[in-house]
BAFI-3210 file (N, C-alpha, C; in Angstrom, 3 decimals, decimal comma, padded with zeros to 6 digits):
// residues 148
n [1|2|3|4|5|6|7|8|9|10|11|12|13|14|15|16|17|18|19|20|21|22|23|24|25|26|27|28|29|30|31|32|33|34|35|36|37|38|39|40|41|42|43|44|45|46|47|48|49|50|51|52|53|54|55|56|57|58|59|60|61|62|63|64|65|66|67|68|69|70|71|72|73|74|75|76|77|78|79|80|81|82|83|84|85|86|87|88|89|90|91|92|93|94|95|96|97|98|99|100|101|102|103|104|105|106|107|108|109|110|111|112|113|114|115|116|117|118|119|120|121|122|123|124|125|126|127|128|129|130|131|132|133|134|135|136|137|138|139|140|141|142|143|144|145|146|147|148]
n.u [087,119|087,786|091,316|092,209|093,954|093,253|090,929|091,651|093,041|091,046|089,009|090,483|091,126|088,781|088,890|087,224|087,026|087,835|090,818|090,489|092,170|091,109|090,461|092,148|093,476|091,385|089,802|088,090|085,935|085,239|083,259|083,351|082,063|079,451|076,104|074,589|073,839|075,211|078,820|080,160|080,935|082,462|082,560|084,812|085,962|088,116|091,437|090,913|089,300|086,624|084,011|081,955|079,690|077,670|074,635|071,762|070,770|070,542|068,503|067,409|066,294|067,264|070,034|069,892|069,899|071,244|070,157|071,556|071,836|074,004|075,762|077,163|080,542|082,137|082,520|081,929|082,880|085,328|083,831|081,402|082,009|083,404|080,745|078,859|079,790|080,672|077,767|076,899|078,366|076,833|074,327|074,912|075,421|075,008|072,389|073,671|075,469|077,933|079,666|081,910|082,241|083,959|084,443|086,180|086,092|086,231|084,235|082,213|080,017|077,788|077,007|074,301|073,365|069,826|067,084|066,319|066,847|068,886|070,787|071,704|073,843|074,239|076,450|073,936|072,017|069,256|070,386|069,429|067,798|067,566|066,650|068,653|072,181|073,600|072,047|072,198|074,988|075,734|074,334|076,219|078,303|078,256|077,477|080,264|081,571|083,488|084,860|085,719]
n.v [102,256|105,279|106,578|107,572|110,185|110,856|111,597|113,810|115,624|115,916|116,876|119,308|120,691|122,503|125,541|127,180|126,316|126,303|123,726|122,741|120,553|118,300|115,634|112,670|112,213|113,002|115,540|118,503|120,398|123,776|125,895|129,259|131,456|130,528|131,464|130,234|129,453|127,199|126,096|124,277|121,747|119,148|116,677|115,320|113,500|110,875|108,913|106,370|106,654|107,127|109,503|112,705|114,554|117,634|117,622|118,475|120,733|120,108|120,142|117,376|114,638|112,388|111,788|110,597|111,464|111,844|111,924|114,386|115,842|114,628|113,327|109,786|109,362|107,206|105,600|106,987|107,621|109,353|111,678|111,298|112,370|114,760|115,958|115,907|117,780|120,298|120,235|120,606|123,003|124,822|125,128|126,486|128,259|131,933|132,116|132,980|131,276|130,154|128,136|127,422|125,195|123,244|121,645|119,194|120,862|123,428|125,176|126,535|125,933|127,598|127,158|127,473|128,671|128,827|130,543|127,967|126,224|124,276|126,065|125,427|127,455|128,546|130,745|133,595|132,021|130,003|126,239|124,207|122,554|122,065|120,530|119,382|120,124|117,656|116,426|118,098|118,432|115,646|115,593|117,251|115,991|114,080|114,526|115,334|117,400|118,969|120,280|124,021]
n.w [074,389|075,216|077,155|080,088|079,629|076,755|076,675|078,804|076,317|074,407|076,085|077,011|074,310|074,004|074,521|076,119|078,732|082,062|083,385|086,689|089,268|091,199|094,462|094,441|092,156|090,472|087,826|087,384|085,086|084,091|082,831|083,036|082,253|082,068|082,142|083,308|087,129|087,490|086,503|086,088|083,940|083,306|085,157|087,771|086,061|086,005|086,208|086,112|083,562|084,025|084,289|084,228|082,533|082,058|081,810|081,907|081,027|078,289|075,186|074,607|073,698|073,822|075,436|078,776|082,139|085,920|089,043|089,114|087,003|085,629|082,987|082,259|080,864|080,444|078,370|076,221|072,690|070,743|069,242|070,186|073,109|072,383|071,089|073,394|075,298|073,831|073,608|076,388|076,660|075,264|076,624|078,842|078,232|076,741|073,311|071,494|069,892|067,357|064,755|062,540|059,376|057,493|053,410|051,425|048,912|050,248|050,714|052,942|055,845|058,069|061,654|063,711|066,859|067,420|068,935|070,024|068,188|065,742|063,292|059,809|057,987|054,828|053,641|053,238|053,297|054,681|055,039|056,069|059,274|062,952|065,546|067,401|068,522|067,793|065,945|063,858|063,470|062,735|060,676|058,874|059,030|057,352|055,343|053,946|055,749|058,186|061,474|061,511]
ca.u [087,002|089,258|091,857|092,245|094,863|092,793|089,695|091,914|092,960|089,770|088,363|091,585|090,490|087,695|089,533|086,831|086,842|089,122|091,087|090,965|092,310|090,393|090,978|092,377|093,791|090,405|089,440|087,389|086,327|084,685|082,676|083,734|081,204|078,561|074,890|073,589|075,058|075,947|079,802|080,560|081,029|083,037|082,519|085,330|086,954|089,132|092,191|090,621|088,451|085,382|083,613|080,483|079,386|077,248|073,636|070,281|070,187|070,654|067,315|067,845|065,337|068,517|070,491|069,471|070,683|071,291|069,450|072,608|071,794|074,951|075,673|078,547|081,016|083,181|082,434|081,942|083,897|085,546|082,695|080,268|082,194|083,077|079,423|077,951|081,102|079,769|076,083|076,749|078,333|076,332|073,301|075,445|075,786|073,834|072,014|074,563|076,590|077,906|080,657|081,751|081,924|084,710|084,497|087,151|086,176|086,538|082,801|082,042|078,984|077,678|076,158|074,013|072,130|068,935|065,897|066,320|066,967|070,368|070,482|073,199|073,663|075,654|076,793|072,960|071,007|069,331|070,581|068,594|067,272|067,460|066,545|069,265|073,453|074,145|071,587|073,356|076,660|075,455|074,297|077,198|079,767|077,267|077,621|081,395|082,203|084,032|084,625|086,916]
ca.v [103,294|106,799|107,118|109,225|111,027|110,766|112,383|115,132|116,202|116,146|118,128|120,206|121,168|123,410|126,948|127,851|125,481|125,311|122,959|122,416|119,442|117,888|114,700|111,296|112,507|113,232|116,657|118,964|121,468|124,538|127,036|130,375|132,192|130,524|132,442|130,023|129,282|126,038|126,710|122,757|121,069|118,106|116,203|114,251|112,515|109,819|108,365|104,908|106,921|107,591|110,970|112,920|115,785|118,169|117,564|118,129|121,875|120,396|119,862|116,052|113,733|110,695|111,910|110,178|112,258|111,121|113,036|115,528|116,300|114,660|111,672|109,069|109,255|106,163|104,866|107,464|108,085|110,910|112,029|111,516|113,141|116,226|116,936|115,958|119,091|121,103|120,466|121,548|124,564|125,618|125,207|127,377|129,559|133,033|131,623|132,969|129,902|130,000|127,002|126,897|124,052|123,190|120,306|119,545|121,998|124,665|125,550|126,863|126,484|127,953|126,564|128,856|127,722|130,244|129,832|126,775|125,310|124,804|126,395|125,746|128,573|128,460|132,309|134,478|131,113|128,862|125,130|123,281|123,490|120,991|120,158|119,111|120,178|116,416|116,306|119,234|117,665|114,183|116,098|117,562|114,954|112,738|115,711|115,456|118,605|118,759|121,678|124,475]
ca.w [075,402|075,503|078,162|080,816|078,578|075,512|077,211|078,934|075,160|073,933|077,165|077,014|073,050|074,288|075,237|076,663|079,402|082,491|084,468|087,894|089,862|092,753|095,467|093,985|090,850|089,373|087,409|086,763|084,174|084,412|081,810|083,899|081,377|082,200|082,477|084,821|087,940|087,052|085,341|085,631|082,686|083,337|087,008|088,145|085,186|086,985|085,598|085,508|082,427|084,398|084,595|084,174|081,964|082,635|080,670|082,510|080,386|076,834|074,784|073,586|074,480|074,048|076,875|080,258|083,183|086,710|089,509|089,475|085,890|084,480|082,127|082,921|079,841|080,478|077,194|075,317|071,713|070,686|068,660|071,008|074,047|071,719|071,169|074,364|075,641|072,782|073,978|077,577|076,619|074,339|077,113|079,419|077,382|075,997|072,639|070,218|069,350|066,073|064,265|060,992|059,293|055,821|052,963|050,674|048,240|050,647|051,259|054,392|056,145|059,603|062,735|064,915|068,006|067,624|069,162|070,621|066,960|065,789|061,630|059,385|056,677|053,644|053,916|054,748|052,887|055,263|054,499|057,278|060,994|063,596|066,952|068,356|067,883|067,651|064,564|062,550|063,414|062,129|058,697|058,183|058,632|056,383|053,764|053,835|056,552|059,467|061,970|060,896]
c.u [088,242|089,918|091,740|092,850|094,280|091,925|090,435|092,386|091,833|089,188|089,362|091,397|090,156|088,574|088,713|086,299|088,134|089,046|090,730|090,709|091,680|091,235|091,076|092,665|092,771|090,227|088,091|087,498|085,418|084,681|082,856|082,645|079,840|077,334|073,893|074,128|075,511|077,285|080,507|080,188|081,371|083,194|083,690|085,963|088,146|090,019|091,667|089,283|087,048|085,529|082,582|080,325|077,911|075,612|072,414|070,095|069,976|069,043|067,336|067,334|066,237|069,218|069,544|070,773|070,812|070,615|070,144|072,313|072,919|074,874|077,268|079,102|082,349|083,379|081,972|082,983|084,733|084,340|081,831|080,629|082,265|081,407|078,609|078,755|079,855|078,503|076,204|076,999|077,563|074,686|073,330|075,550|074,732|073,642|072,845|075,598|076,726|079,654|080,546|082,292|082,594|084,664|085,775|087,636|086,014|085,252|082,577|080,720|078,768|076,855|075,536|072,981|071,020|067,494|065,662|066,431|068,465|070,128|071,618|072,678|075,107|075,811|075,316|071,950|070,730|069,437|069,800|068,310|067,282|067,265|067,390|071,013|073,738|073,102|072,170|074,672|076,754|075,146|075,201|078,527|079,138|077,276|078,746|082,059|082,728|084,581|086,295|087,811]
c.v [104,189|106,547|108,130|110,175|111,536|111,743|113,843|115,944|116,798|117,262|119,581|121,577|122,120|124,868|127,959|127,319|125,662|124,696|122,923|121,064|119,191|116,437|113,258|111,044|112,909|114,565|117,068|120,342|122,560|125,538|128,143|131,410|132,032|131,410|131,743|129,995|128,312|126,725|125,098|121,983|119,443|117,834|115,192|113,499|112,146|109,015|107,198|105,136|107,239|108,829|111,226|114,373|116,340|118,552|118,201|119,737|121,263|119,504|118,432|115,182|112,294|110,864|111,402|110,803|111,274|111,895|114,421|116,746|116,278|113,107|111,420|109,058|108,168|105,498|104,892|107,852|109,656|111,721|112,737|112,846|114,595|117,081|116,849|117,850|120,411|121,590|121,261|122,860|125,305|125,977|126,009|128,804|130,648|131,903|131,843|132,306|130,152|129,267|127,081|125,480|124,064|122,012|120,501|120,432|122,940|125,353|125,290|127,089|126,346|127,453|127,305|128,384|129,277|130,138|128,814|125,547|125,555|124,923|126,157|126,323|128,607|130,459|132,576|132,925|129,888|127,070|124,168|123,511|121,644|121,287|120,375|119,813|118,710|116,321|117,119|118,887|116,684|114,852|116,367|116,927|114,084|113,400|115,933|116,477|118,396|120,502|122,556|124,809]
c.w [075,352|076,899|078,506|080,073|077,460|076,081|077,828|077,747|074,747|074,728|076,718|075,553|073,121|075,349|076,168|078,642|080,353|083,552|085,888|088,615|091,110|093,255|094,153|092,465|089,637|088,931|086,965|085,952|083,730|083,038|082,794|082,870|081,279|082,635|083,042|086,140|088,334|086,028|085,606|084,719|082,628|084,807|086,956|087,397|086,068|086,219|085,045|084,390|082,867|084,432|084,336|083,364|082,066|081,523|080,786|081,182|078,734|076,406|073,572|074,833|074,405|075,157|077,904|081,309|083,978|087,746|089,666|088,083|085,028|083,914|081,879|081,006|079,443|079,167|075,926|073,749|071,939|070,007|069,638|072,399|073,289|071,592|071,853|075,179|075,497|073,549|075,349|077,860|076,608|075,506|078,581|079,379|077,206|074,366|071,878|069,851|067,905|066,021|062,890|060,764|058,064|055,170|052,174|049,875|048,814|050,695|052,398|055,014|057,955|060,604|063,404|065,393|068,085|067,529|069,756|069,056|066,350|063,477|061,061|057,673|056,127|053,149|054,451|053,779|053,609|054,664|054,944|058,667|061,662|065,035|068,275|067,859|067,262|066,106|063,509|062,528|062,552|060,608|058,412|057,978|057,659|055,342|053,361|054,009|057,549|060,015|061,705|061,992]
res [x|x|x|x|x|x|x|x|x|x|x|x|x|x|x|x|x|x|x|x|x|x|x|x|x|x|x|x|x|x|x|x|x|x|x|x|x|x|x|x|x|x|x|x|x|x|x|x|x|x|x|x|x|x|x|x|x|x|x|x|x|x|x|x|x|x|x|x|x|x|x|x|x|x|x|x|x|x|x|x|x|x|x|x|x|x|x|x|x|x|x|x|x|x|x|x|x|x|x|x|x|x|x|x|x|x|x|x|x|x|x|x|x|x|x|x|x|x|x|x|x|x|x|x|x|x|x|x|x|x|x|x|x|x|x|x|x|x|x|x|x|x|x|x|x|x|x|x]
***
């Protein structure tokens, strides 16, 4: 399990995300760009590593919400918390998401949430299509990429 510390890095990561502190040392962390009028991202993360991120919008039939529409991340990785983040943004967000993506040899390929399908293109040539972000993530670290 991540620490509190560990998890506020990780949260912290995301520039597009900010702080603010609430009651009993816990935080939260706010999409200010949001285009719904949900701009909470992160509920409550509590020193003793609990917290809640913000899910009910993202299109992934593995997530289980709670009736609030978030999912408890006490025991989540780094991995996982990064692209559950990711996911809530991105479902915050207007559709034009785009991530590149580098391997050793310096080939660069792109992520773009469009349509409700997330594409990754090796410059304008589609490479694949997926469902979900967490499935195009999972290909591409399994293809030997990671985010640039």
């Amino acid at each position: 399990m991540l620490t509190f510390e560990e998890k506020l890095e990780i949260i912290g990561s995301f520039p597009e995300l900010h702080r603010k502190d609430v009651s009993l040392g816990r935080v939260n962390f706010h999409y200010e760009d949001s285009i719904q009028d949900k701009t909470l991202v992160v509920y409550h993360l509590h020193p003793n590593g609990n917290g809640f991120v913000y899910a009910e919008l993202i299109e992934n039939d593995n997530i289980e919400t709670d009736h609030k529409g978030m999912v408890n991340i006490r025991d989540f990785t780094e991995q996982q918390l990064r692209n559950i983040i990711q996911e809530s943004i991105a479902s915050l967000s207007e559709s034009t998401f785009e991530e590149f993506w580098i391997n050793k040899e310096k080939q660069v390929l792109r992520v773009v949430h469009d349509f409700d399908l997330w594409n990754i293109y090796a410059e304008d040539m589609l490479d694949g299509t997926f469902p979900t972000y967490n499935g195009a993530a999972n290909y591409l670290e399994q293809e030997g990429f990671w985010r640039k």
